[in-house]
MDAnalysis code that builds the backbone (N, CA, C; Angstrom):
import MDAnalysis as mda
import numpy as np

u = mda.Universe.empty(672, n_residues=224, atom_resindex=np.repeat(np.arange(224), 3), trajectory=True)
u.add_TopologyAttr("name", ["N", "CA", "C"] * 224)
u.add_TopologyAttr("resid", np.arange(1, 225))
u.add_TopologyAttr("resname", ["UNK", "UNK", "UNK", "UNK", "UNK", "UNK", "UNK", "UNK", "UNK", "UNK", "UNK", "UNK", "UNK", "UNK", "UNK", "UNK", "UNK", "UNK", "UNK", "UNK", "UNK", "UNK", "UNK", "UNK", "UNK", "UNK", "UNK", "UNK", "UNK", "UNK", "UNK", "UNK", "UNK", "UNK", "UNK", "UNK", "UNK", "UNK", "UNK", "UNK", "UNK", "UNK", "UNK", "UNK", "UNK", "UNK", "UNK", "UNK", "UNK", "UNK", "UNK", "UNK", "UNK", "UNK", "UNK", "UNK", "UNK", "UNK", "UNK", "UNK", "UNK", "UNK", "UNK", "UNK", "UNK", "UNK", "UNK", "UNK", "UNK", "UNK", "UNK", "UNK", "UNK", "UNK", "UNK", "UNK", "UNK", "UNK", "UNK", "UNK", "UNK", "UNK", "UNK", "UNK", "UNK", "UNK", "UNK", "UNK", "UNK", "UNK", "UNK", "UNK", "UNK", "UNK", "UNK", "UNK", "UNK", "UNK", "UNK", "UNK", "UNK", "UNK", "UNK", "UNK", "UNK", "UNK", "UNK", "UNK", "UNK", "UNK", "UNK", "UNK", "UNK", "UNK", "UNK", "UNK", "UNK", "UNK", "UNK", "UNK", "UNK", "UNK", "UNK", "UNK", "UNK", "UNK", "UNK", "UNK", "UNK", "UNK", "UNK", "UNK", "UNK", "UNK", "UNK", "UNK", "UNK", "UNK", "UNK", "UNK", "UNK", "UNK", "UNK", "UNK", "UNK", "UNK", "UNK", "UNK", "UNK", "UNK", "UNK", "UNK", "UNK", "UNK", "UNK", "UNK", "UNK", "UNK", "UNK", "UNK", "UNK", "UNK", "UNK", "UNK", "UNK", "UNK", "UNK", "UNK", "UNK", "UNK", "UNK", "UNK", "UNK", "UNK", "UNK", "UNK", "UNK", "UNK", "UNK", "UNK", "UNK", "UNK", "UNK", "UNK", "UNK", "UNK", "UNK", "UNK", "UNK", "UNK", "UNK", "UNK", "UNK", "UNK", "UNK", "UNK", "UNK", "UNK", "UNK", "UNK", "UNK", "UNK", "UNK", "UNK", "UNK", "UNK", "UNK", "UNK", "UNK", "UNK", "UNK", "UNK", "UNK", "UNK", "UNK", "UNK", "UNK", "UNK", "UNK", "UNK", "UNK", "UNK", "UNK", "UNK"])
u.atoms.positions = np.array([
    [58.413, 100.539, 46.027],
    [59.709, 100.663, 45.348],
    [60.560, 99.433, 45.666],
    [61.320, 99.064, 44.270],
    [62.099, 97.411, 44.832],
    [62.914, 97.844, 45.447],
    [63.631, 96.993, 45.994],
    [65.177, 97.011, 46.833],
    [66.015, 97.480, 45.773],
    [66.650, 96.298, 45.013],
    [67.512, 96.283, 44.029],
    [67.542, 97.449, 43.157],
    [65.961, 97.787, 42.740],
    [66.434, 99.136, 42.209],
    [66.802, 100.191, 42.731],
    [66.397, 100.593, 43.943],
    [66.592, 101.748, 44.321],
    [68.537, 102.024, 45.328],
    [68.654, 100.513, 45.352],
    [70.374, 100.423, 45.788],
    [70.799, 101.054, 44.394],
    [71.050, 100.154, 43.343],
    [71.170, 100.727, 41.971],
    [71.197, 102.283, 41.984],
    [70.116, 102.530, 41.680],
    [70.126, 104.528, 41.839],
    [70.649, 104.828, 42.509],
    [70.636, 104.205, 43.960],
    [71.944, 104.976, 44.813],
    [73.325, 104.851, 44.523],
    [73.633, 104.125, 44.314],
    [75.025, 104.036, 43.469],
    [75.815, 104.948, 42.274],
    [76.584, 105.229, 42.809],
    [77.659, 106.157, 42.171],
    [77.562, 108.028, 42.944],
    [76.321, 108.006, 43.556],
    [76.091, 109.824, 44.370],
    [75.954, 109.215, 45.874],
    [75.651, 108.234, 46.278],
    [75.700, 107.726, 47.915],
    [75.897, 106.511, 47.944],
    [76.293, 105.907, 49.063],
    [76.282, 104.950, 49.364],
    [74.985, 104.260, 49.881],
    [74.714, 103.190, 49.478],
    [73.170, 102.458, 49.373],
    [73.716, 102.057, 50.429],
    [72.752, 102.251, 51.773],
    [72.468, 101.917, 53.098],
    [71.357, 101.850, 53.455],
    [71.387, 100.415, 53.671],
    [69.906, 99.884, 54.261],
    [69.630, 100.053, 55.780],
    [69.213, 101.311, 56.426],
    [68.959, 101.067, 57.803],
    [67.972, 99.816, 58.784],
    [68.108, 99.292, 59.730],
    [67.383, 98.829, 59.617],
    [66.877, 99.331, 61.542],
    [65.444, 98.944, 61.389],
    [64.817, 99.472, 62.940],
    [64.863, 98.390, 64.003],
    [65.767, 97.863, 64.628],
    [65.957, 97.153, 65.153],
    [66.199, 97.282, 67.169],
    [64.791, 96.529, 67.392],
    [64.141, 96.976, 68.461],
    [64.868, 96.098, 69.737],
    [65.522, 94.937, 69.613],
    [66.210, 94.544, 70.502],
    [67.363, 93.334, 69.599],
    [68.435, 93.209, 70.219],
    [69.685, 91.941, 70.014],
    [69.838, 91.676, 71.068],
    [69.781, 90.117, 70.969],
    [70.278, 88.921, 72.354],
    [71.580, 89.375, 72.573],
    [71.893, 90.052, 71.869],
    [73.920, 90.588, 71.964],
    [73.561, 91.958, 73.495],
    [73.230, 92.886, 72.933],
    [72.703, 94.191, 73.386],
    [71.823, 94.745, 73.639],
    [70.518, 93.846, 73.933],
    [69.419, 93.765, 74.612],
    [68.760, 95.166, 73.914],
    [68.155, 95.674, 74.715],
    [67.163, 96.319, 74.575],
    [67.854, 97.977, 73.504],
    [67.461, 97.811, 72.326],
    [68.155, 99.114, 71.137],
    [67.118, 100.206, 71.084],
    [65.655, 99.691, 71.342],
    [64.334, 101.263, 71.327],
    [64.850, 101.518, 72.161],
    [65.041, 101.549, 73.455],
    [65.345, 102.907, 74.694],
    [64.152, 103.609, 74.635],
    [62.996, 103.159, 74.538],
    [61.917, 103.857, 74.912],
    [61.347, 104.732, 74.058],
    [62.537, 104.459, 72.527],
    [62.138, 105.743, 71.247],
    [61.229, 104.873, 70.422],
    [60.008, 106.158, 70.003],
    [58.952, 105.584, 68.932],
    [59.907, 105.530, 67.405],
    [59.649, 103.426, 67.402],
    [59.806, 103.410, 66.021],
    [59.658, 103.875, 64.901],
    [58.812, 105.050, 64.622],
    [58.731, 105.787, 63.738],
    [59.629, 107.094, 63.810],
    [60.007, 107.736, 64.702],
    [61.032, 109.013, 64.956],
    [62.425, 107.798, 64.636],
    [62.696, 106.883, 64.506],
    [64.028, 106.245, 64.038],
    [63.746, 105.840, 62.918],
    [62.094, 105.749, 62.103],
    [61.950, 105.539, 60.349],
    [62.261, 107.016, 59.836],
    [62.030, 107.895, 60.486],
    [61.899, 109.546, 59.709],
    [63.593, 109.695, 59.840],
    [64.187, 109.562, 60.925],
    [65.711, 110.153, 60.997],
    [66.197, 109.306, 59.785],
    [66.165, 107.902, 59.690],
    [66.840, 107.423, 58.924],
    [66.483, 107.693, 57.229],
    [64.844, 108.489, 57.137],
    [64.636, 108.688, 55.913],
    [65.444, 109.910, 55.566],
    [65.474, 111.009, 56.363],
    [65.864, 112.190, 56.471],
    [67.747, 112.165, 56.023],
    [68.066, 110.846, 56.639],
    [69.473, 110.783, 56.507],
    [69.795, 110.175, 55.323],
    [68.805, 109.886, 54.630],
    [69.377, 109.639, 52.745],
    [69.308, 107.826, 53.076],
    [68.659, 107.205, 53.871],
    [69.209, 105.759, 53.560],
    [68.204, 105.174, 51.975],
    [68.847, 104.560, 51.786],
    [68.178, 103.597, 50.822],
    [66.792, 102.357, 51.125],
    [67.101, 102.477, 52.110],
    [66.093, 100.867, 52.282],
    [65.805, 100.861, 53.953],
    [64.451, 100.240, 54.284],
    [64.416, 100.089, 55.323],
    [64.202, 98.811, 56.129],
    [65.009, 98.019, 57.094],
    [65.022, 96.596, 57.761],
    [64.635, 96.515, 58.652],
    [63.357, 95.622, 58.959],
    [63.139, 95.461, 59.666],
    [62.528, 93.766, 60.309],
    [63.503, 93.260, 61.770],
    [63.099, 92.105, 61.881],
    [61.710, 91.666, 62.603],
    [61.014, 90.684, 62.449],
    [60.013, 90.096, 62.503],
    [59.997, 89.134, 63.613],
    [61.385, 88.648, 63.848],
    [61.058, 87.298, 64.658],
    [61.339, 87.691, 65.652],
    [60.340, 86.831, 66.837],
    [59.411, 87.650, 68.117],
    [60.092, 87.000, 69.105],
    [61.008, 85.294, 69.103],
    [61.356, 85.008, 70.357],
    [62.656, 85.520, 70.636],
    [63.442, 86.125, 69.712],
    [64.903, 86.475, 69.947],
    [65.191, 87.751, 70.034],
    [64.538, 88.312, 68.662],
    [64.756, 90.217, 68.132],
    [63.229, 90.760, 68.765],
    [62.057, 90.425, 69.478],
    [60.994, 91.405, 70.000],
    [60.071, 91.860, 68.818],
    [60.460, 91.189, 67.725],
    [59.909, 91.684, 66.485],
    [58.349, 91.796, 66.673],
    [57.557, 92.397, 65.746],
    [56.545, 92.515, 65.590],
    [55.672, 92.517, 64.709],
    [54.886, 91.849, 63.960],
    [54.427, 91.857, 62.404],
    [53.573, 92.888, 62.044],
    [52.581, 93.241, 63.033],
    [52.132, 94.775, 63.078],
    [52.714, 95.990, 62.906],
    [54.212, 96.028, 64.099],
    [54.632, 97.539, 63.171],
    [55.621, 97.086, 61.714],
    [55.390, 95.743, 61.333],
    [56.234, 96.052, 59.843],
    [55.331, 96.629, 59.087],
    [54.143, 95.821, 59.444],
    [53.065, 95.882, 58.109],
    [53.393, 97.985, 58.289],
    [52.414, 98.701, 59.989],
    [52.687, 99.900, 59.287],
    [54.106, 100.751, 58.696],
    [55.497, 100.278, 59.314],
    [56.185, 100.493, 58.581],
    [56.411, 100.646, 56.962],
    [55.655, 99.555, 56.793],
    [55.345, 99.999, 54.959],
    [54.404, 100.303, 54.353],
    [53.451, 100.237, 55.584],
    [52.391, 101.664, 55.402],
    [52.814, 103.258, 54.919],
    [53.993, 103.241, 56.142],
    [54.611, 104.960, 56.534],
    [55.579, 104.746, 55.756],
    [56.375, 104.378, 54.813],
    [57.217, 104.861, 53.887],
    [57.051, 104.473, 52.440],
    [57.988, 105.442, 51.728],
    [58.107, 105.333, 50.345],
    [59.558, 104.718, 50.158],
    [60.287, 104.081, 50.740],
    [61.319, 103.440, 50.871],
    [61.322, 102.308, 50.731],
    [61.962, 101.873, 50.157],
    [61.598, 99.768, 49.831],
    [62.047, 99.281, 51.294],
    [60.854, 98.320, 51.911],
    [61.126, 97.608, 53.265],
    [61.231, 96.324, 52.968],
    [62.480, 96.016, 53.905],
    [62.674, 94.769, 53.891],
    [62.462, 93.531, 54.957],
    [61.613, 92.637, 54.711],
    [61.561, 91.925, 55.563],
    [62.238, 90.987, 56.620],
    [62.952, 90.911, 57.581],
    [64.264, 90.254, 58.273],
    [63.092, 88.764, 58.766],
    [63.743, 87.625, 58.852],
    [62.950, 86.904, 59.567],
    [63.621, 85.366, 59.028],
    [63.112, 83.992, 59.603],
    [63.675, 83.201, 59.337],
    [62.525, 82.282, 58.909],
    [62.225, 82.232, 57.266],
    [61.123, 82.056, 56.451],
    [61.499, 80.954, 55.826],
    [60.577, 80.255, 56.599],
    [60.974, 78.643, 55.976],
    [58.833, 77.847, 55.435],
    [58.584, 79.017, 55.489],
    [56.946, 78.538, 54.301],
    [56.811, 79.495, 53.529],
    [55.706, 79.291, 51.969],
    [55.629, 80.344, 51.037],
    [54.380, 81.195, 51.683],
    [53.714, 80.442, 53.037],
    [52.697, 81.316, 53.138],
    [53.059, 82.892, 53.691],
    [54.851, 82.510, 54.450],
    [55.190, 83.739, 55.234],
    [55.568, 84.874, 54.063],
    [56.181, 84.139, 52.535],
    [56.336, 84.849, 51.601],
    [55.037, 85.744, 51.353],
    [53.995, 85.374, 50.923],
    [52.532, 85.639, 50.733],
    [52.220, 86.964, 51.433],
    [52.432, 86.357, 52.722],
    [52.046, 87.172, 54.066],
    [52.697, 88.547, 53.887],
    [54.019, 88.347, 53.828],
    [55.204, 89.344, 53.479],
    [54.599, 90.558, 52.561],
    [54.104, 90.064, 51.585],
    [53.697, 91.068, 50.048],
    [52.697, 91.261, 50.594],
    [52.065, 90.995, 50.857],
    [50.725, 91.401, 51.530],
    [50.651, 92.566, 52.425],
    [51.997, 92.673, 53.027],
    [52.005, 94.058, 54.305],
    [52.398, 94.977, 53.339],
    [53.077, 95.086, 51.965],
    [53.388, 95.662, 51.487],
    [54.790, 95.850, 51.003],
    [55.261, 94.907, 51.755],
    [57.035, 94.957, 51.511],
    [57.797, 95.131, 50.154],
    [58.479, 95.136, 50.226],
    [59.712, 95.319, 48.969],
    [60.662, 94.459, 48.177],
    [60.811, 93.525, 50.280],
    [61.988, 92.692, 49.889],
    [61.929, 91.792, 50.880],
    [62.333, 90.053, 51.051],
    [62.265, 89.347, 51.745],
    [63.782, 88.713, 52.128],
    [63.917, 88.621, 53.356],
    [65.130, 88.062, 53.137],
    [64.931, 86.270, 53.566],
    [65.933, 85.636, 52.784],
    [65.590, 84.180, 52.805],
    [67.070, 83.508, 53.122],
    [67.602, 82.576, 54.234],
    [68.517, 82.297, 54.467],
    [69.112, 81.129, 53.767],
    [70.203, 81.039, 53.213],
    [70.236, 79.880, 52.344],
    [70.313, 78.552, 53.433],
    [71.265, 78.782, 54.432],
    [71.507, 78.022, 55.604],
    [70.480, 77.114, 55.548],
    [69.261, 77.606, 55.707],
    [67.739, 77.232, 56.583],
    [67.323, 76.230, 55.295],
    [66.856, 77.305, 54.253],
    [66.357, 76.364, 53.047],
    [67.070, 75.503, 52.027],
    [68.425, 75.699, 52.083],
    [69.475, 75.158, 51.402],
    [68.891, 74.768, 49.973],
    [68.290, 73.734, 49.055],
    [67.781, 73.175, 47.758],
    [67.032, 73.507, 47.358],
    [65.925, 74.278, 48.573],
    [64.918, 75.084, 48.393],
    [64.660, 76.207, 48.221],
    [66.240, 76.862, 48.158],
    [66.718, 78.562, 48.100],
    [65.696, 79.328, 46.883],
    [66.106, 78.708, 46.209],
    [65.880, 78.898, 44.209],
    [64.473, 79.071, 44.322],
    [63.603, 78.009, 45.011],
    [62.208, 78.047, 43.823],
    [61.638, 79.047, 45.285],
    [61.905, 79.358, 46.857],
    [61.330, 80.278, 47.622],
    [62.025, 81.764, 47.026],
    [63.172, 81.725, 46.040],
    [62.766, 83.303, 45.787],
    [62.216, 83.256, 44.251],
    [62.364, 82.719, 43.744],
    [61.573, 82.528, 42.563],
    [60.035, 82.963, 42.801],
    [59.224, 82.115, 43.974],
    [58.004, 81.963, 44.654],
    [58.108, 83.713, 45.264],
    [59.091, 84.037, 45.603],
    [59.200, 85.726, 46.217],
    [58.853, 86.554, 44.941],
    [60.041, 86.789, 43.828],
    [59.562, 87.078, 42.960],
    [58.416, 87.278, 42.273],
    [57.381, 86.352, 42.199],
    [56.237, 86.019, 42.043],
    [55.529, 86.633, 42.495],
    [55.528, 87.000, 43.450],
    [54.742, 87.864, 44.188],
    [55.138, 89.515, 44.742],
    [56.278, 89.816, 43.536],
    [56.713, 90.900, 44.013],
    [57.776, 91.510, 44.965],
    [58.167, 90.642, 45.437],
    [59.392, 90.693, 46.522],
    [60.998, 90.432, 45.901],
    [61.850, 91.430, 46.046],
    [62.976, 91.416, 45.957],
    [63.700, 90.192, 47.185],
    [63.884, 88.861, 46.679],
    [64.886, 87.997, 47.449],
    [66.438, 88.585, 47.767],
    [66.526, 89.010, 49.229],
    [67.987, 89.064, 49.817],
    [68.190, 87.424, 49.681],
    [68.974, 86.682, 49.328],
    [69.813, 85.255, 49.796],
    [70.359, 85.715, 50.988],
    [70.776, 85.012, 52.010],
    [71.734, 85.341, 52.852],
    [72.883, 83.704, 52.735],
    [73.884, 84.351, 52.883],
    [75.265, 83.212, 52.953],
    [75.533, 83.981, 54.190],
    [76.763, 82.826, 54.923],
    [77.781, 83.249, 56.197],
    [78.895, 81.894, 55.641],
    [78.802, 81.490, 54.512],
    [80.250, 80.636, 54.427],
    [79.971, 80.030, 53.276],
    [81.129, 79.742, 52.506],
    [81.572, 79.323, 51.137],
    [80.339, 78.178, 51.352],
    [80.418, 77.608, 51.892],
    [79.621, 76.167, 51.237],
    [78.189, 76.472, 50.988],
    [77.621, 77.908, 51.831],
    [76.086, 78.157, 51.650],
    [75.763, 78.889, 50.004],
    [77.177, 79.477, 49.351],
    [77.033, 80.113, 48.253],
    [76.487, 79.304, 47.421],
    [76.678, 78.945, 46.995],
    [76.135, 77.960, 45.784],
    [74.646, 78.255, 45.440],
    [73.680, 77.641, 46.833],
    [72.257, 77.773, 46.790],
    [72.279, 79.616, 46.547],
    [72.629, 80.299, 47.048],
    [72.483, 81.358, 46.242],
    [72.561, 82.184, 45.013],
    [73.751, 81.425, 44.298],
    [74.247, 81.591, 43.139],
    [73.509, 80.973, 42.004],
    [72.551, 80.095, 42.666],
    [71.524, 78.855, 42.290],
    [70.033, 79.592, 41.716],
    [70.477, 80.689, 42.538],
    [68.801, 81.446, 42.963],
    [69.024, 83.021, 42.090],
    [67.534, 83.351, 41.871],
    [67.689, 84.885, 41.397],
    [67.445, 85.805, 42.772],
    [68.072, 86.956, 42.465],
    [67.717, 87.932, 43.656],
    [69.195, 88.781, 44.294],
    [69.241, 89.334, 45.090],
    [70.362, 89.805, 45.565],
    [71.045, 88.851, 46.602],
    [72.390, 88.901, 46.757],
    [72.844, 87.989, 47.662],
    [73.455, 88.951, 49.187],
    [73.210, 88.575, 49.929],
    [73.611, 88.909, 51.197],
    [74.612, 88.018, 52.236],
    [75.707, 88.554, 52.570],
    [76.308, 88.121, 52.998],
    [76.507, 88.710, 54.564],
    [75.887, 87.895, 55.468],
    [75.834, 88.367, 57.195],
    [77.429, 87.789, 57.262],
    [77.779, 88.870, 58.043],
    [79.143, 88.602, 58.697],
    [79.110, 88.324, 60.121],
    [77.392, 88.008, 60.790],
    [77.914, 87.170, 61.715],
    [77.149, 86.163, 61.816],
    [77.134, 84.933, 62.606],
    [76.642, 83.942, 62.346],
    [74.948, 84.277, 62.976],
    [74.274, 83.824, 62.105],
    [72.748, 84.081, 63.059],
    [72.936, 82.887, 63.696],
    [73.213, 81.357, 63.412],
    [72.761, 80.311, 64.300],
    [73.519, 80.562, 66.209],
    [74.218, 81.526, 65.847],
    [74.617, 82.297, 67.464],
    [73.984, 83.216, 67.793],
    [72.636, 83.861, 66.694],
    [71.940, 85.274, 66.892],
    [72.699, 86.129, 67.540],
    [73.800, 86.228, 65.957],
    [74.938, 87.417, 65.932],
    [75.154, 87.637, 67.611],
    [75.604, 86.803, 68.130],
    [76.230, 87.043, 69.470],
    [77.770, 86.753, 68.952],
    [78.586, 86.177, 67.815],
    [79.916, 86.030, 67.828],
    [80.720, 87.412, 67.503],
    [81.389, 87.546, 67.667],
    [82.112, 88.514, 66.885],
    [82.579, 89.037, 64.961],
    [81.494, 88.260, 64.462],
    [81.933, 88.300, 62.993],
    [82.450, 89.809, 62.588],
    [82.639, 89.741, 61.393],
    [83.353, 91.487, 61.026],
    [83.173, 91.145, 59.562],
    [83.655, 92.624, 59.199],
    [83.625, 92.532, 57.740],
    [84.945, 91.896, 56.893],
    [85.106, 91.205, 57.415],
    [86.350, 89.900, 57.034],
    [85.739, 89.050, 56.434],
    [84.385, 88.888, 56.471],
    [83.356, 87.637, 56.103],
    [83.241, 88.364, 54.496],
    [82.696, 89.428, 54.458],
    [82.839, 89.745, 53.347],
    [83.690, 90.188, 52.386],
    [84.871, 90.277, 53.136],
    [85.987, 90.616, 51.851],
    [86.112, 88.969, 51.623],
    [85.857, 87.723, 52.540],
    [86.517, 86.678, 52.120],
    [85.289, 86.114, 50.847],
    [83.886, 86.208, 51.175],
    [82.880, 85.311, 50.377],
    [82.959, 86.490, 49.473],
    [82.557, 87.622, 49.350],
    [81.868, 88.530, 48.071],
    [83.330, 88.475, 46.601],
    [84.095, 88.303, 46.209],
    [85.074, 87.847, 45.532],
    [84.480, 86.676, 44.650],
    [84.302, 85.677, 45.283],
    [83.566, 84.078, 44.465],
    [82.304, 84.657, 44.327],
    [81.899, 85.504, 43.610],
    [80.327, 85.933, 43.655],
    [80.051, 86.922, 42.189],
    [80.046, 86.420, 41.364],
    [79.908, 86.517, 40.101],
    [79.332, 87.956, 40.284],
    [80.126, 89.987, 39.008],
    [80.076, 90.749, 39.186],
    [78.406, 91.076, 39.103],
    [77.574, 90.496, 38.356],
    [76.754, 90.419, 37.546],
    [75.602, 90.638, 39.091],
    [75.761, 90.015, 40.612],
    [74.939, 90.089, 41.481],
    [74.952, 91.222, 42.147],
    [73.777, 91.700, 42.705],
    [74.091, 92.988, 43.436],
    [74.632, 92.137, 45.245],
    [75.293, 92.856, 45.861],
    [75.977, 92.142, 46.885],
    [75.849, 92.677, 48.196],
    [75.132, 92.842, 49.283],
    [74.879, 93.128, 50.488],
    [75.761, 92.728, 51.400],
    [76.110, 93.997, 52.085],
    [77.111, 93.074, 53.325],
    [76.510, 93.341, 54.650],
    [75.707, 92.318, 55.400],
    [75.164, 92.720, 56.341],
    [75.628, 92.397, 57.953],
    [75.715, 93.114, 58.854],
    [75.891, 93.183, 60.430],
    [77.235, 92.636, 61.112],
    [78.130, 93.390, 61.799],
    [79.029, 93.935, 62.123],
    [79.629, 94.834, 61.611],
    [79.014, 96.054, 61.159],
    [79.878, 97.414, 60.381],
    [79.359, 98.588, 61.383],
    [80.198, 98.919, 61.922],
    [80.094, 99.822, 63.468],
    [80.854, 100.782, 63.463],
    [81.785, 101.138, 62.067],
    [82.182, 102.056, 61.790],
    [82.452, 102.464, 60.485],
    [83.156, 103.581, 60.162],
    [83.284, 104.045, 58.891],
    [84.632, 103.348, 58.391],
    [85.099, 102.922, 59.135],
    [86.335, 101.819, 58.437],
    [85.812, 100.644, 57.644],
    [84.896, 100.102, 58.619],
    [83.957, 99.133, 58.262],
    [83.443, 99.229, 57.443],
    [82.507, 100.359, 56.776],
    [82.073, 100.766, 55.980],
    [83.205, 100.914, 54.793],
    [83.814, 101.578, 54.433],
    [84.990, 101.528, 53.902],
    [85.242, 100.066, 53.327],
    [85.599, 99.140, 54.185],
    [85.918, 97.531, 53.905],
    [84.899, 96.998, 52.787],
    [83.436, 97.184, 53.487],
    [82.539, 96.563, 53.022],
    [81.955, 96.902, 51.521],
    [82.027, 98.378, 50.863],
    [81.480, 98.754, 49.983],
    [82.993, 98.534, 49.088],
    [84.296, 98.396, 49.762],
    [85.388, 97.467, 48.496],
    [84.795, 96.138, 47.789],
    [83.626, 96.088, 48.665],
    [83.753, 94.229, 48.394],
    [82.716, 94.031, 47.904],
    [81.324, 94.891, 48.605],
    [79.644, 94.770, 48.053],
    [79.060, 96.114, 47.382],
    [78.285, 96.185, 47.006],
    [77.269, 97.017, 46.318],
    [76.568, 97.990, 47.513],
    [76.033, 97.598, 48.246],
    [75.109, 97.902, 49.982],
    [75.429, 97.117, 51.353],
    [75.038, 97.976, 52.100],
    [75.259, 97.727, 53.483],
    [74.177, 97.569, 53.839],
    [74.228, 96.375, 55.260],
    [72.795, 96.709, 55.791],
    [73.111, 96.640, 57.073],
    [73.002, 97.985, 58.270],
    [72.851, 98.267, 59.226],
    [71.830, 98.511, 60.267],
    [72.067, 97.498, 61.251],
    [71.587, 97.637, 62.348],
    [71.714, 98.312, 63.841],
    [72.430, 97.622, 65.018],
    [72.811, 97.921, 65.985],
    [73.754, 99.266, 65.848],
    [74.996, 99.495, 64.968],
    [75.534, 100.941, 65.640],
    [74.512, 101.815, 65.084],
    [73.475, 102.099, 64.532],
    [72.804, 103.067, 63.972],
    [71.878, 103.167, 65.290],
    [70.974, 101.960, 65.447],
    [69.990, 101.751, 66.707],
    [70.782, 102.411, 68.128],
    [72.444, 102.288, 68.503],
    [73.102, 102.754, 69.565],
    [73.385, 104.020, 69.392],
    [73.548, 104.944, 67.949],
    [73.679, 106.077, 68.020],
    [72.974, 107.348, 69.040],
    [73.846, 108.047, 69.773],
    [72.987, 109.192, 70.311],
    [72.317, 110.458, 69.320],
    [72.915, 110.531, 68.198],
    [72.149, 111.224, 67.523],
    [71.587, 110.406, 66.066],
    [70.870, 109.574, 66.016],
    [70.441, 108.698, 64.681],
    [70.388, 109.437, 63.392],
    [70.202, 110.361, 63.518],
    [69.882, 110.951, 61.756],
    [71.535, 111.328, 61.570],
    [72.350, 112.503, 62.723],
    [73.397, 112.629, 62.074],
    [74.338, 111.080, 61.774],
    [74.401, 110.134, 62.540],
    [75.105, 109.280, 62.283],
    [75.291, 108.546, 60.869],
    [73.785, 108.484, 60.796],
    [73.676, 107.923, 59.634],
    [73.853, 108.308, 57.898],
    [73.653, 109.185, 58.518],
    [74.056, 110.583, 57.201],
    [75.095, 110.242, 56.928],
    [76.464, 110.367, 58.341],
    [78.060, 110.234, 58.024],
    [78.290, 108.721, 57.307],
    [77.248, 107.868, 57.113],
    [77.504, 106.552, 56.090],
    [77.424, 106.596, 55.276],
    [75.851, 107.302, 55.161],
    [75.483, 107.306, 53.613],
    [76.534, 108.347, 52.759],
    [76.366, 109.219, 53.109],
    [77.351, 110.379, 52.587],
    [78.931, 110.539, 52.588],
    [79.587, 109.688, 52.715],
    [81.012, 109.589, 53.406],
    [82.172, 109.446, 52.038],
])
C-alpha cells in the first residue's frame, strides 16, 4: 500500500499519523527498553496509525536493515524507509524489502533531489523530500513525491530543539497541490494541533517510542 494514498484516505475521519519504530536517538538514547519491535508494530497498528517509520542508519539511530525488510514483511501498512540515501542502489535495495516509501533528504542530494525520486518512483516507492529551511525547498518543489518538512535539524541528529515552528514557517510557500508531512518534535497534542494547521500528516517518533502505554497514546493522536 503507497504512503500518499493511504494518508489521503485517512484524511477527513483521522488524522494520518505515521508512527514510526524507533529503536534509539543520540538525543535519548536507548527508546526499545528491551520491548520486541513488533509488540510496538501491532500497538501502533491497533491504534489506527497510517504508516509505518522506520530508521535504517546503524551508526547514530541502531538501525537495522533486517528488521525493516521483516517489518514489511509483518504489515499491511505502507513502510517507510528513514535513512540518509545518497545511491540508487539503496533506492533498489529499499523496494526490494518491500517498502512503500523512501525518504530522500534534499539537504544531502540537493540537484539530484528530482531524478532520485523520480528513480524512487520507478521502482515503486513513494518519495518523502525532506526540507529543514527555505533554501532546501526548491529541490523539492523541483521533485515529484510528498514533501516533508523535519522540524529538527538532522545535521545535529535532532539533538537541537526544533518544534513545530519549522512548519508553520516552511509549509505556507509549499504549493496546496503537495501532500505535506511534518516530521519530529511533536510531543504533544498541542503540537499536533499546530502541525496538521499547516500539513496533511505527521510523522512521529520519540514521544510515541517514550510512551508508557504505546497503543493508548497513540490512539489520543490519531483520533483527537
Amino acid at each position: 500500500m503507497k504512503l500518499e494514498k493511504e494518508i489521503k484516505r485517512c484524511m477527513g475521519f483521522k488524522n494520518p499519523v505515521i508512527a514510526e519504530i524507533k529503536v534509539y536517538s543520540p538525543k535519548h538514547g536507548d527508546l526499545l527498553r528491551g520491548r520486541d519491535p513488533f509488540y510496538i508494530l501491532r500497538a501502533y497498528e491497533r491504534a489506527g496509525a497510517a504508516g509505518i517509520s522506520y530508521i535504517t542508519e546503524k551508526n547514530h539511530f541502531r538501525g537495522d536493515f533486517k528488521l525493516f525488510k521483516n517489518i514489511c514483511e509483518e504489515t499491511e501498512l505502507p513502510v517507510l524507509r528513514k535513512d540518509f540515501i545518497r545511491t540508487k542502489e539503496e533506492i533498489e535495495k529499499t523496494a526490494e524489502a518491500g517498502a512503500s516509501a523512501i525518504l530522500l533528504i534534499a539537504r544531502d542530494l540537493k540537484d539530484e533531489t528530482a531524478e532520485f525520486a523520480d528513480y524512487a518512483l520507478e521502482h515503486g516507492l513513494d518519495p518523502l523530500i525532506e526540507v529543514h529551511s527555505e533554501g532546501e525547498l526548491q529541490f523539492a518543489l523541483e521533485s515529484r513525491g510528498l514533501i516533508g518538512i523535519n522540524n529538527r535539524d538532522i545535521r545535529q541528529l535532532e539533538k537541537d530543539d526544533g518544534n513545530v515552528r519549522i512548519t508553520e514557517k516552511l509549509a505556507p510557500l509549499i504549493p496546496d497541490s503537495r501532500i505535506i508531512v511534518s516530521e519530529s518534535g511533536i510531543g504533544s497534542l498541542d503540537d499536533l494541533r499546530l502541525a496538521l494547521k499547516y500539513a496533511d500528516a505527521v510523522l512521529i517518533g520519540t514521544a510515541f517510542m517514550k510512551a508508557e502505554n504505546v497503543e493508548e497514546f497513540v490512539r489520543s493522536f490519531v483520533y483527537l
